[in-house]
MARDO-359570 format. One record per residue: residue number from 1; residue in three letters; x, y, z of N, C-alpha, C, O, CB in turn. Coordinates in steps of 0.1 Angstrom, whole numbers, plus 5000, padded with zeros to 4 digits. Each point is the difference from the previous one (the first is absolute). Glycine has a CB too. Example, Ala and Ser with C-alpha at 12.3 -4.5 7.8 and 13.67 -1.06 7.14 Angstrom:
% MARDO-359570
<node 1 'ala' <5132 4943 5078> <4991 5012 5000> <5009 5012 5000> <5010 5000 5007> <4971 4988 5005>> <node 2 'ser' <5015 5023 4981> <5009 5011 5000> <4992 5011 5008> <5005 5011 5001> <5007 4983 4977>> 
END
This chain:
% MARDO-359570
<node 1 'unk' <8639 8518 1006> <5008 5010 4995> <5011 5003 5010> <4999 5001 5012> <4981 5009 4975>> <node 2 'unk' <5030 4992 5008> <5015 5004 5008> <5004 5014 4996> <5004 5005 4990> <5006 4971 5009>> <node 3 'unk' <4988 5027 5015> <5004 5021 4999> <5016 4996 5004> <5005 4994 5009> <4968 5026 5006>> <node 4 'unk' <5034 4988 4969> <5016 4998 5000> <5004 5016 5009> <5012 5005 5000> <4991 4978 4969>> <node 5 'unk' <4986 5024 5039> <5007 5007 5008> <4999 4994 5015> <4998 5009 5009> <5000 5011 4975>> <node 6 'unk' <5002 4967 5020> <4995 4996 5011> <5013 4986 4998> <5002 4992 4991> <4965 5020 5010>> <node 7 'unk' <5042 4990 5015> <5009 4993 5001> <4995 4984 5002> <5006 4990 4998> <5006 5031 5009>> <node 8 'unk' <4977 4982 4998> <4997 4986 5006> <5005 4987 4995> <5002 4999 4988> <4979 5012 5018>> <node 9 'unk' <5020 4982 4999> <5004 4987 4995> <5008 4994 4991> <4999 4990 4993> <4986 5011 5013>> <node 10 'unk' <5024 5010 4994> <5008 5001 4986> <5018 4994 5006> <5007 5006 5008> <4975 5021 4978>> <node 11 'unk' <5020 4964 5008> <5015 4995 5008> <5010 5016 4998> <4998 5008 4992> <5002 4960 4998>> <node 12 'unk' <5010 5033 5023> <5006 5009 5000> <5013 4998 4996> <5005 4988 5003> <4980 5020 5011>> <node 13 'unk' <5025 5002 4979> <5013 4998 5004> <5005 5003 5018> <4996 5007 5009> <5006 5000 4963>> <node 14 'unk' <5007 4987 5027> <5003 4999 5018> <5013 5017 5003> <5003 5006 5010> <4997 4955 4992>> <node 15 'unk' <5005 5042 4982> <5007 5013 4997> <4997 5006 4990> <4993 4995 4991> <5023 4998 5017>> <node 16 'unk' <4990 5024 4993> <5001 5008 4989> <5012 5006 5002> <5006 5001 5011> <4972 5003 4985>> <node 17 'unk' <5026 5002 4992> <5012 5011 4996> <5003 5001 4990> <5006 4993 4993> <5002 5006 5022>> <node 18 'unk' <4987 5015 4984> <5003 5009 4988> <5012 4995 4990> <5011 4999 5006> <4980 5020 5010>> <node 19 'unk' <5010 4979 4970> <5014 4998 4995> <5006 5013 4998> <4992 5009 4999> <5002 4969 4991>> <node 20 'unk' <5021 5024 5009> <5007 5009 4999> <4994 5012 4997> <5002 5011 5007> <5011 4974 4988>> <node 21 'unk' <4977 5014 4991> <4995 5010 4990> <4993 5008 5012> <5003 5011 5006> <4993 4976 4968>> <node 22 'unk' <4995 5003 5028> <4981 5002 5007> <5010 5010 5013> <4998 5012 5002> <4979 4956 4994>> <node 23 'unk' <5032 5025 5012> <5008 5004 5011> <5000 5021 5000> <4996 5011 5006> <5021 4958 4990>> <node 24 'unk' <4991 5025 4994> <5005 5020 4994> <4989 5006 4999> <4999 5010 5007> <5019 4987 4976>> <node 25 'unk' <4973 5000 5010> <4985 5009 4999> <4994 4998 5013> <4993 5010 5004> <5000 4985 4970>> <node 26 'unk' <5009 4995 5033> <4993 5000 5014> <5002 5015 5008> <4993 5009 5004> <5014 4963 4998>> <node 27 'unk' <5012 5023 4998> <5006 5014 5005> <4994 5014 4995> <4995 5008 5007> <5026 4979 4994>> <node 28 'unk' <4981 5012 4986> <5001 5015 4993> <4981 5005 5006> <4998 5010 5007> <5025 4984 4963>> <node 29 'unk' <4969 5000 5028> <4987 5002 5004> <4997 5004 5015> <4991 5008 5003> <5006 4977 4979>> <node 30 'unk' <5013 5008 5029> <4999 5006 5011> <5007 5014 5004> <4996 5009 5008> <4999 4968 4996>> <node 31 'unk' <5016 5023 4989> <5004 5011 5000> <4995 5015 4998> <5004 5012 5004> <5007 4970 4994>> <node 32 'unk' <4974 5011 4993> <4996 5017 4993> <4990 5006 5013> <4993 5010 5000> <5004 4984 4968>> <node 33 'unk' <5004 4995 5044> <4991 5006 5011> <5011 5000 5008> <5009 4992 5001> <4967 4999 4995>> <node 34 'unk' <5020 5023 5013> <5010 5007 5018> <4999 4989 5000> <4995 4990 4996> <5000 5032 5019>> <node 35 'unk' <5012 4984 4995> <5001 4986 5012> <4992 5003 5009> <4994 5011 5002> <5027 4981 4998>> <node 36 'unk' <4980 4995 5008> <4989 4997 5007> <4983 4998 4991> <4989 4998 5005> <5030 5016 5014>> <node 37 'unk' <4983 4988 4968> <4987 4999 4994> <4998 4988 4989> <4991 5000 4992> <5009 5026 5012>> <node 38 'unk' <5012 4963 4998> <4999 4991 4989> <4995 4988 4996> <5002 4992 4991> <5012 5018 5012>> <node 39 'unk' <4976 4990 5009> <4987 4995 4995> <4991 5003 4992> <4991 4992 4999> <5013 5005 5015>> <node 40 'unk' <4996 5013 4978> <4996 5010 4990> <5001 4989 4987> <4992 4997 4991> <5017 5029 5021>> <node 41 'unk' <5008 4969 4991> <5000 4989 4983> <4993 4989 5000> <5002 4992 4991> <5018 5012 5005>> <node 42 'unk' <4971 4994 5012> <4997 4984 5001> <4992 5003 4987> <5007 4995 4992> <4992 4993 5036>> <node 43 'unk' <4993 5016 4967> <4996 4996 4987> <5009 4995 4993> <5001 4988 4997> <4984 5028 5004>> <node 44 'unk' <5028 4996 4993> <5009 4997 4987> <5010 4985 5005> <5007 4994 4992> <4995 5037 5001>> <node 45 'unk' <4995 4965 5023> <5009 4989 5003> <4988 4988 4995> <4999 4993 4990> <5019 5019 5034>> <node 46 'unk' <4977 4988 4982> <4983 4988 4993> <5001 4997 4990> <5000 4988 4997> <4984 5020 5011>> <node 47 'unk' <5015 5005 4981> <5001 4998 4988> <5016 4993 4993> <5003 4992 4991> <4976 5030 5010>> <node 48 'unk' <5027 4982 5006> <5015 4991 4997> <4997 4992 5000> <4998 4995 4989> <5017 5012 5019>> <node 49 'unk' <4981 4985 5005> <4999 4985 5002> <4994 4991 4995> <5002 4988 5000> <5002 5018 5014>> <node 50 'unk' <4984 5003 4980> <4991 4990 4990> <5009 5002 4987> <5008 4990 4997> <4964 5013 5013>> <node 51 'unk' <5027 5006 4985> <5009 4996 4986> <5012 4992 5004> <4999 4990 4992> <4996 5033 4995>> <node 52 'unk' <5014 4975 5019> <5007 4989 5001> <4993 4986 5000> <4998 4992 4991> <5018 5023 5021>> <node 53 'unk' <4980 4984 5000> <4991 4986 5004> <4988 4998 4992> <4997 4989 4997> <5010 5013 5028>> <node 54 'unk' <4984 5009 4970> <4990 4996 4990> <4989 5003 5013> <4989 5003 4996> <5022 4977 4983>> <node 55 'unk' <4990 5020 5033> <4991 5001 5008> <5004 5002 5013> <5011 4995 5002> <4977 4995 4984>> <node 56 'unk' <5007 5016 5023> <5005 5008 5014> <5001 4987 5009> <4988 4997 5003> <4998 5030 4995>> <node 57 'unk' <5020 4965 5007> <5002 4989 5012> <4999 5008 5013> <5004 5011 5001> <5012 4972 4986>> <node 58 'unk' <4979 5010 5022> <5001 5007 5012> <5012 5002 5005> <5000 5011 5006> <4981 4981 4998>> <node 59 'unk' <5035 4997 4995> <5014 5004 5000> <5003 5010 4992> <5010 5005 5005> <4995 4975 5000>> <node 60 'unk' <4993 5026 4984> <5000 5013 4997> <4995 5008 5008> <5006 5011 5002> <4993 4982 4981>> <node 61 'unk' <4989 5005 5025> <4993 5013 5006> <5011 5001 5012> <5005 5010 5002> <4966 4988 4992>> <node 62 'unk' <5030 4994 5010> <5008 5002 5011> <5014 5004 5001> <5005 5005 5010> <4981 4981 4993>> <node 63 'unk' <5020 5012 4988> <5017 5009 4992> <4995 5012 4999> <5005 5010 5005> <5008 4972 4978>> <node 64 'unk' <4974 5018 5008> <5000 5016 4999> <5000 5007 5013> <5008 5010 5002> <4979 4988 4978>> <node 65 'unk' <5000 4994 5032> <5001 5007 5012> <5011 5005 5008> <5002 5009 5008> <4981 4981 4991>> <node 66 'unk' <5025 4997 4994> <5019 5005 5012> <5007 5012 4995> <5006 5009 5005> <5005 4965 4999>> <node 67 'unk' <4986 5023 4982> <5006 5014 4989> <4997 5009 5010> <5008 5004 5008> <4985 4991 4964>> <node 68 'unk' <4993 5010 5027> <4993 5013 5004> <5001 5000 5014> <4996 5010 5005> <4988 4990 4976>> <node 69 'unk' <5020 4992 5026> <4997 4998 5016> <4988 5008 5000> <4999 5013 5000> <5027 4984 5012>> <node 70 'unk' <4963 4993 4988> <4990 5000 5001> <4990 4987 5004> <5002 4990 4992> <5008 5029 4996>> <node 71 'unk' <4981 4979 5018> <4995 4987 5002> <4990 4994 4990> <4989 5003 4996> <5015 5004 5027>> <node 72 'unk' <5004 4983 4976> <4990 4989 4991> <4989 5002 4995> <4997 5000 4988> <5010 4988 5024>> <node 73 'unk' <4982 5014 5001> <4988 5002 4995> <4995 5013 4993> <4989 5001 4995> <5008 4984 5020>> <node 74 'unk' <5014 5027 4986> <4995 5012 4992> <5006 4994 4985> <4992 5005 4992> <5010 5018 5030>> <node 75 'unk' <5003 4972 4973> <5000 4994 4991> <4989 4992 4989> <4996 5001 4989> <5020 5003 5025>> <node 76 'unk' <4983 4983 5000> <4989 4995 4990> <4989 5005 5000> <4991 4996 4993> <5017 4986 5007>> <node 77 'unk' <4989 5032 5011> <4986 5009 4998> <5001 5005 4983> <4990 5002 4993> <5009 5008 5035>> <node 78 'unk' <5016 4993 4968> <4997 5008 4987> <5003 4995 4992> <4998 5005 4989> <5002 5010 5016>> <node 79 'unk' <5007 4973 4998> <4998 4991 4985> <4985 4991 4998> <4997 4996 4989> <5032 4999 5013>> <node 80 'unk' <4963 5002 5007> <4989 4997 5003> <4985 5011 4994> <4988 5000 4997> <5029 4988 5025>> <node 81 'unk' <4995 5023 4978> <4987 5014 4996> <4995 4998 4987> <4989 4998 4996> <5021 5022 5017>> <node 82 'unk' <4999 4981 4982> <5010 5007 4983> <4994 4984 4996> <5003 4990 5006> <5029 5031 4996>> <node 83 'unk' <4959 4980 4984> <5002 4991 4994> <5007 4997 4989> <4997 4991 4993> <4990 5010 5017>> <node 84 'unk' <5024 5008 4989> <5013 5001 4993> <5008 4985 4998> <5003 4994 4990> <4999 5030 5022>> <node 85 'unk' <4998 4974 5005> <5010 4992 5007> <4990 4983 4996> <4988 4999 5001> <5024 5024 5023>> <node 86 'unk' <4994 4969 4975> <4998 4989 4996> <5005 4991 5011> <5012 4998 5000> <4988 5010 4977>> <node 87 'unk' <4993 4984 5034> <5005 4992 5009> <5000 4983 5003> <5001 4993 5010> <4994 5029 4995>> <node 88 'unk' <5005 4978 4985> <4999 4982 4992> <5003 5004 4985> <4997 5009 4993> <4980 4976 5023>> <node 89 'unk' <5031 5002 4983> <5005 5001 4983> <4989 5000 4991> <4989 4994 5003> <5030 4993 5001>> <node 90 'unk' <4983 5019 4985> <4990 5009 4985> <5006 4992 4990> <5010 4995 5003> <4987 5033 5002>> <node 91 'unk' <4997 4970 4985> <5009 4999 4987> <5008 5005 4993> <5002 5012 5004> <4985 4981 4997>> <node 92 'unk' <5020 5004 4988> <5010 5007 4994> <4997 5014 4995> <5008 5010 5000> <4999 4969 4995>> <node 93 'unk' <4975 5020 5001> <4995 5012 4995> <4990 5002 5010> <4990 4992 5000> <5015 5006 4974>> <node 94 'unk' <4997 5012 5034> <4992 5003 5010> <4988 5009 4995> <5005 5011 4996> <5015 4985 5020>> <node 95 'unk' <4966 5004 4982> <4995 5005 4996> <4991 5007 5010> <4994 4991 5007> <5012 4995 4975>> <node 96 'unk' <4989 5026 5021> <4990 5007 5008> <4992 5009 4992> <5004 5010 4993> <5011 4990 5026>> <node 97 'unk' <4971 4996 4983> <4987 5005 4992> <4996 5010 5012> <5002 4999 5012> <4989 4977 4972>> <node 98 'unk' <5000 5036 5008> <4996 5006 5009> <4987 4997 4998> <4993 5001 4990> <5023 5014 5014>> <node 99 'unk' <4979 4981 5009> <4985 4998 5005> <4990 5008 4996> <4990 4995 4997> <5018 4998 5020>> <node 100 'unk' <4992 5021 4982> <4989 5007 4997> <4996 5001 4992> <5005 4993 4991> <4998 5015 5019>> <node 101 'unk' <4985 5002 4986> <4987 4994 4990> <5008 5002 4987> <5003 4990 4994> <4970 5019 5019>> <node 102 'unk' <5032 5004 4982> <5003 4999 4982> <5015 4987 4998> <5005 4996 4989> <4987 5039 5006>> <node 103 'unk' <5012 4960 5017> <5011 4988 4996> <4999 4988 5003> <5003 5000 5012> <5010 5013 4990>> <node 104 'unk' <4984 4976 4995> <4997 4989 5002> <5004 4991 4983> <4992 4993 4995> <4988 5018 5028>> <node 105 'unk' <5033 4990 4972> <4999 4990 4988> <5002 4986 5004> <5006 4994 5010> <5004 5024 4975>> <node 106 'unk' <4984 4977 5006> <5004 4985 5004> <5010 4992 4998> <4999 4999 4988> <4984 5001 5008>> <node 107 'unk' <5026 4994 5006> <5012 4997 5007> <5002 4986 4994> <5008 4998 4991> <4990 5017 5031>> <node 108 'unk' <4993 4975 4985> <4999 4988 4996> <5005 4990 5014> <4999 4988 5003> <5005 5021 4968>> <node 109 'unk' <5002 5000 5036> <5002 4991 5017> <4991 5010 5006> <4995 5010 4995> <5032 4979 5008>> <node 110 'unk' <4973 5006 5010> <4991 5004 5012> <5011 5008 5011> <5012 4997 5002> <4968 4980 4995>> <node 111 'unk' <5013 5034 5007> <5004 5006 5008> <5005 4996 5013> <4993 4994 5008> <4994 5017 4980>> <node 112 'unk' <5028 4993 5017> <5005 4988 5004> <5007 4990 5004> <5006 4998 5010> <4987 5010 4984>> <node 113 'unk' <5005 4985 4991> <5007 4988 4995> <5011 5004 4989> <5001 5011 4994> <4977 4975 5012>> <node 114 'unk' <5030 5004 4992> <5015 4996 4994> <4996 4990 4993> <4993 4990 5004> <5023 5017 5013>> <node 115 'unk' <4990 4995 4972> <4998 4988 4991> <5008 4992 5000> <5011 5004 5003> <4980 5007 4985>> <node 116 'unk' <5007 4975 5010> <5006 4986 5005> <5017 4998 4994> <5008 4991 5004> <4964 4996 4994>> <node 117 'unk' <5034 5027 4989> <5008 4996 4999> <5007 5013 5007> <5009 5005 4994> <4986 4978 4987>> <node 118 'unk' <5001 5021 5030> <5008 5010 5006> <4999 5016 4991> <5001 5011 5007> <5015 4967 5001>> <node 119 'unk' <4984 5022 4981> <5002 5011 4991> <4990 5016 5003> <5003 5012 4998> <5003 4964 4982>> <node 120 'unk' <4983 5020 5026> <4991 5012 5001> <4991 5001 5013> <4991 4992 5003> <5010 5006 4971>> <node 121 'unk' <5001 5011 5032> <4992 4998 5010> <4990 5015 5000> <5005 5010 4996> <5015 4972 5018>> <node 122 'unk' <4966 5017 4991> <4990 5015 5003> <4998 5001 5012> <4998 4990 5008> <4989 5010 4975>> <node 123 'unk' <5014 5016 5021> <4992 5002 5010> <4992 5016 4995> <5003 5006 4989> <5015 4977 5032>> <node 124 'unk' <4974 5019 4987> <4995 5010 4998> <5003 5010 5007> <5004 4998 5012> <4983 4990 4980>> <node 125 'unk' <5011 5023 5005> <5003 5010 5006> <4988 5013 5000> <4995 5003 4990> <5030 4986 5004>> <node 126 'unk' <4972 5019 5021> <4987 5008 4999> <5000 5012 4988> <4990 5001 4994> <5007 4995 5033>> <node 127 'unk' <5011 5010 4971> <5005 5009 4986> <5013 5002 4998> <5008 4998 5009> <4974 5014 4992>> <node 128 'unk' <5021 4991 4987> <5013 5001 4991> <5000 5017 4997> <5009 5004 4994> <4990 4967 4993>> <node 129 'unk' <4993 5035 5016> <4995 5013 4996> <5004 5004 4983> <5008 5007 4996> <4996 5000 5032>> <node 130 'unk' <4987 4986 4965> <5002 4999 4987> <4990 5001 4993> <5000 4997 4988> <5017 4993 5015>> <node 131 'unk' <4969 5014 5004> <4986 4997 4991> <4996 5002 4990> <4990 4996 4995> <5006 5005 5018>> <node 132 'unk' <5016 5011 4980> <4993 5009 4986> <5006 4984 4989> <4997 4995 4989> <5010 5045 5016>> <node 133 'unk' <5001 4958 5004> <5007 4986 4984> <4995 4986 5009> <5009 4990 5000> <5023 5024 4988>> <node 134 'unk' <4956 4984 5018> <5000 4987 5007> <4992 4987 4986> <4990 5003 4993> <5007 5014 5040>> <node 135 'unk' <5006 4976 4968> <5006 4990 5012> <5015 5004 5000> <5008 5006 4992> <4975 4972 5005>> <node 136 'unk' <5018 5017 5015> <5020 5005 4997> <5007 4986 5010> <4992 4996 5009> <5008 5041 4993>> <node 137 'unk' <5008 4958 4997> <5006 4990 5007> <5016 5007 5001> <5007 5006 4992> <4974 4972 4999>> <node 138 'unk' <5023 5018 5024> <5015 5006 5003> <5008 4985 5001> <4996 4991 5007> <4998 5034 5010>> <node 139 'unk' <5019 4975 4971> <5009 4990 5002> <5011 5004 5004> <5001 5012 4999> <4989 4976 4987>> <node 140 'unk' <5019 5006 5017> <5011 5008 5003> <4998 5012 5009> <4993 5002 5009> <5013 4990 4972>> <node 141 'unk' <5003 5015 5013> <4995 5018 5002> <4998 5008 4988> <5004 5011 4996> <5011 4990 5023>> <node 142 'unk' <4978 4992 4976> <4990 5003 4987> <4986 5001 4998> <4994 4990 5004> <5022 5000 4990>> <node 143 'unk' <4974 5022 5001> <4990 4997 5002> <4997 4991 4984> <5009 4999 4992> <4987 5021 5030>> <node 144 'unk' <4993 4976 4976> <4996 4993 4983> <4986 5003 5002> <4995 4996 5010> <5022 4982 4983>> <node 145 'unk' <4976 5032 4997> <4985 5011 5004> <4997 4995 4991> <5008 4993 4993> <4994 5030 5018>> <node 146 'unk' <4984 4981 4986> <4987 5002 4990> <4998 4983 4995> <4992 4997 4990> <5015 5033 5000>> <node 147 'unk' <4998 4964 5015> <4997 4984 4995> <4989 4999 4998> <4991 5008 5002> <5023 4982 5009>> <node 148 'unk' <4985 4994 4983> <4989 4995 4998> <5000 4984 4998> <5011 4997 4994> <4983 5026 4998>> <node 149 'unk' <4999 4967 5011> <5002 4986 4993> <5012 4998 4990> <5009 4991 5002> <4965 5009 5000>> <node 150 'unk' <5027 5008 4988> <5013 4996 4992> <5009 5004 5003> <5010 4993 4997> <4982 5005 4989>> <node 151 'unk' <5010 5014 5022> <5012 5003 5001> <5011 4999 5014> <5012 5002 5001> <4975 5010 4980>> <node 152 'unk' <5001 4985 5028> <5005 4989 5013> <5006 4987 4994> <5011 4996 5004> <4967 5011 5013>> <node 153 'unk' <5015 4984 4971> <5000 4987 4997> <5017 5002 4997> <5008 4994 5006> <4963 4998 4985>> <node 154 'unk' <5033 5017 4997> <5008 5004 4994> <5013 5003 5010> <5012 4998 4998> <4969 5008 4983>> <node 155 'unk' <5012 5001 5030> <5019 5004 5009> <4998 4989 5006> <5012 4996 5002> <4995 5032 5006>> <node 156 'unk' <4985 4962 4996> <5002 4991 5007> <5007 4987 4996> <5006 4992 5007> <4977 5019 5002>> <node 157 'unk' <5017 4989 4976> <5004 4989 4989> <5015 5007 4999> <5009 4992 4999> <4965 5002 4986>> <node 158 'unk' <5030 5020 5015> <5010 5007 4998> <5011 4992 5012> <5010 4992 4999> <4976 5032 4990>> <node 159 'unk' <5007 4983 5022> <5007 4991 5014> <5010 4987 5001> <5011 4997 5003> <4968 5011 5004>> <node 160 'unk' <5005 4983 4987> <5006 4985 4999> <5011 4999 4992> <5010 4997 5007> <4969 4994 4995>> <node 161 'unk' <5024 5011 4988> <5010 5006 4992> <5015 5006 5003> <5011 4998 4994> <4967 5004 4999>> <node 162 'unk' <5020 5006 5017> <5011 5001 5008> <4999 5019 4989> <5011 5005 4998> <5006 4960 5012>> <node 163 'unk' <4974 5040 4986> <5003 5014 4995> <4992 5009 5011> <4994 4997 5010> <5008 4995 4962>> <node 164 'unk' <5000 5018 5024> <4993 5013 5010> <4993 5010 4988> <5007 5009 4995> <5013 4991 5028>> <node 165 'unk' <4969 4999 4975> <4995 5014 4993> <4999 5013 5006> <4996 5000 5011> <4991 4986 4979>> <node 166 'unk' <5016 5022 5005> <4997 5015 4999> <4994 5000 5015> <4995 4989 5002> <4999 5016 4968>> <node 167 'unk' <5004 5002 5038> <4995 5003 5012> <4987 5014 4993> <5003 5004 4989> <5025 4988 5030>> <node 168 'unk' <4965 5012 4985> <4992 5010 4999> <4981 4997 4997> <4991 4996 5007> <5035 5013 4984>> <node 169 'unk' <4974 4994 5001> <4987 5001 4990> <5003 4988 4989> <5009 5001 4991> <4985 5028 5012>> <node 170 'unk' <4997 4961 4999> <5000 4992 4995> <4990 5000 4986> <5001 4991 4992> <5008 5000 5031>> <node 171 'unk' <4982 5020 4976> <4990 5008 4986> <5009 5007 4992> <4998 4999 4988> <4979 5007 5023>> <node 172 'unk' <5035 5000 4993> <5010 5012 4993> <4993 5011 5006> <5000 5010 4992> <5007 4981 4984>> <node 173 'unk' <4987 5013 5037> <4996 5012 5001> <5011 5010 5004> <5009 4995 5007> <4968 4995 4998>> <node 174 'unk' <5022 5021 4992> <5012 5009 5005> <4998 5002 5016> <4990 5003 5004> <5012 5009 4972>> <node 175 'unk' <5010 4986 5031> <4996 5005 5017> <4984 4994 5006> <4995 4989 5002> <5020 5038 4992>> <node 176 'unk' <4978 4988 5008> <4987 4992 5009> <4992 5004 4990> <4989 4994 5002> <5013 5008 5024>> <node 177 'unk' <4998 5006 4963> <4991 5006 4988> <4992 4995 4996> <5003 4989 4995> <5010 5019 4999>> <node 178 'unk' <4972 4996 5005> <4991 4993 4991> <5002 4986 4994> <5012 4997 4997> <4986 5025 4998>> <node 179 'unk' <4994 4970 5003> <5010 4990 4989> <4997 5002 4987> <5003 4993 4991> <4999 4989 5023>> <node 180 'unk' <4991 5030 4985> <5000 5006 4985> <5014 5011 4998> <5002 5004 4988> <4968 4994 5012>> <node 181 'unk' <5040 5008 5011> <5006 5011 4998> <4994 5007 5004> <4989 5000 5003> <5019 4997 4984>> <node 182 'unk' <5003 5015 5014> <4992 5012 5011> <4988 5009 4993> <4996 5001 4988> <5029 5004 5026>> <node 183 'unk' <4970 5000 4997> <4979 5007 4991> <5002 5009 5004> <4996 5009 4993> <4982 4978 5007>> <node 184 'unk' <5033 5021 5016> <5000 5011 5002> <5012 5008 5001> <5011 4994 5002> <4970 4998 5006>> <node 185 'unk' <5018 5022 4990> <5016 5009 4995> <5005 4997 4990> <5011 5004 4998> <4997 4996 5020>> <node 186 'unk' <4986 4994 4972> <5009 4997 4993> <5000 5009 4990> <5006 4998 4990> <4994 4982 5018>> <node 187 'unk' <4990 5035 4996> <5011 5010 4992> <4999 5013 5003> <4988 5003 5000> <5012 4984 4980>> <node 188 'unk' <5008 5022 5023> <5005 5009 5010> <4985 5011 4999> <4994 5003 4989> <5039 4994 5007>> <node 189 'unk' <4963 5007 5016> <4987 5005 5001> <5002 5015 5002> <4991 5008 5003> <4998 4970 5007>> <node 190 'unk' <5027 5026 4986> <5005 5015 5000> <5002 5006 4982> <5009 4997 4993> <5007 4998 5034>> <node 191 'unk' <4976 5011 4969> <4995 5008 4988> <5017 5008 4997> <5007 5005 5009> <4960 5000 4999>> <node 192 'unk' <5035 4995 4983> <5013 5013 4998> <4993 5010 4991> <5006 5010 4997> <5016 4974 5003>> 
END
């Protein structure tokens, strides 16, 4: 099994830098912190770098560190923390299951692993804080809740496809409600 938050052995780029866009948001993000405090962005800078690159390079960590003048290794302490951050390349559809007991749908790859055409990769994750709608799987920055065998099978077939379903409750449940609809308040307990 290959933990995709674990740099090891993973060929590196020898550079990074931000393009134009990523650049400006670099800026505008350090800016919302004093000075002297702009080490504060390295999250929103991390997260730049992976949405560009698809995954954090250690030449990223290290631009970020010059950004922030800050050293290296406080970096990859917190890109290392966060399993946000992705430190070897994922697939196109990066998929993260959460581990605990009400989430566990079946997938059809292993926790992990990347499938041979690049397209999907799992890892798991300790919670998603989503248990009233679990199983729940986070793609993107999307969650997809209340699954089951068909309807993992179904966004996963969607994927291949090149579509994106609906993000949410994958039963039609409203919000976190019952999956019958709401049972409580639902009618005013003040007499006129």
């Amino acid at each position: 099994m290959t933990d995709i938050h674990s740099p090891e052995d993973v060929a590196q780029p020898e550079t990074f830098a931000f393009d134009a866009e990523n650049l400006a948001k670099a800026k505008a993000a350090i800016a919302k912190y004093p000075a002297g405090r702009q080490k504060s962005a390295v999250l929103p800078l991390l997260d730049l770098a992976q949405r560009q690159e698809g995954w954090v390079t250690r030449a990223a960590m290290d631009a970020i560190a010059d950004m922030l003048e800050m050293a290296p290794i406080l970096v990859y302490e917190v890109a290392t923390f966060y399993s946000m951050f992705n430190l070897r390349p994922v697939g196109k559809h990066h998929i993260q299951v959460c581990t605990n007991v009400p989430c566990q749908p079946e997938l059809g790859i292993g926790i992990g692993e990347t499938t041979a055409d690049g397209q999907f990769s799992l890892a798991e994750v300790e919670c998603l804080a989503a248990c009233v709608n679990a199983p729940v799987i986070w793609l993107a920055d999307d969650y997809y809740e209340d699954l089951d065998a068909d309807s993992t099978k179904k966004l996963l077939q969607a994927l291949k496809r090149g579509e994106m379903l609906k993000h949410g409750s994958q039963s039609g449940r409203q919000n976190s409600a019952p999956a019958g609809g709401p049972i409580t308040l639902t009618t005013s307990p003040v007499k006129s």
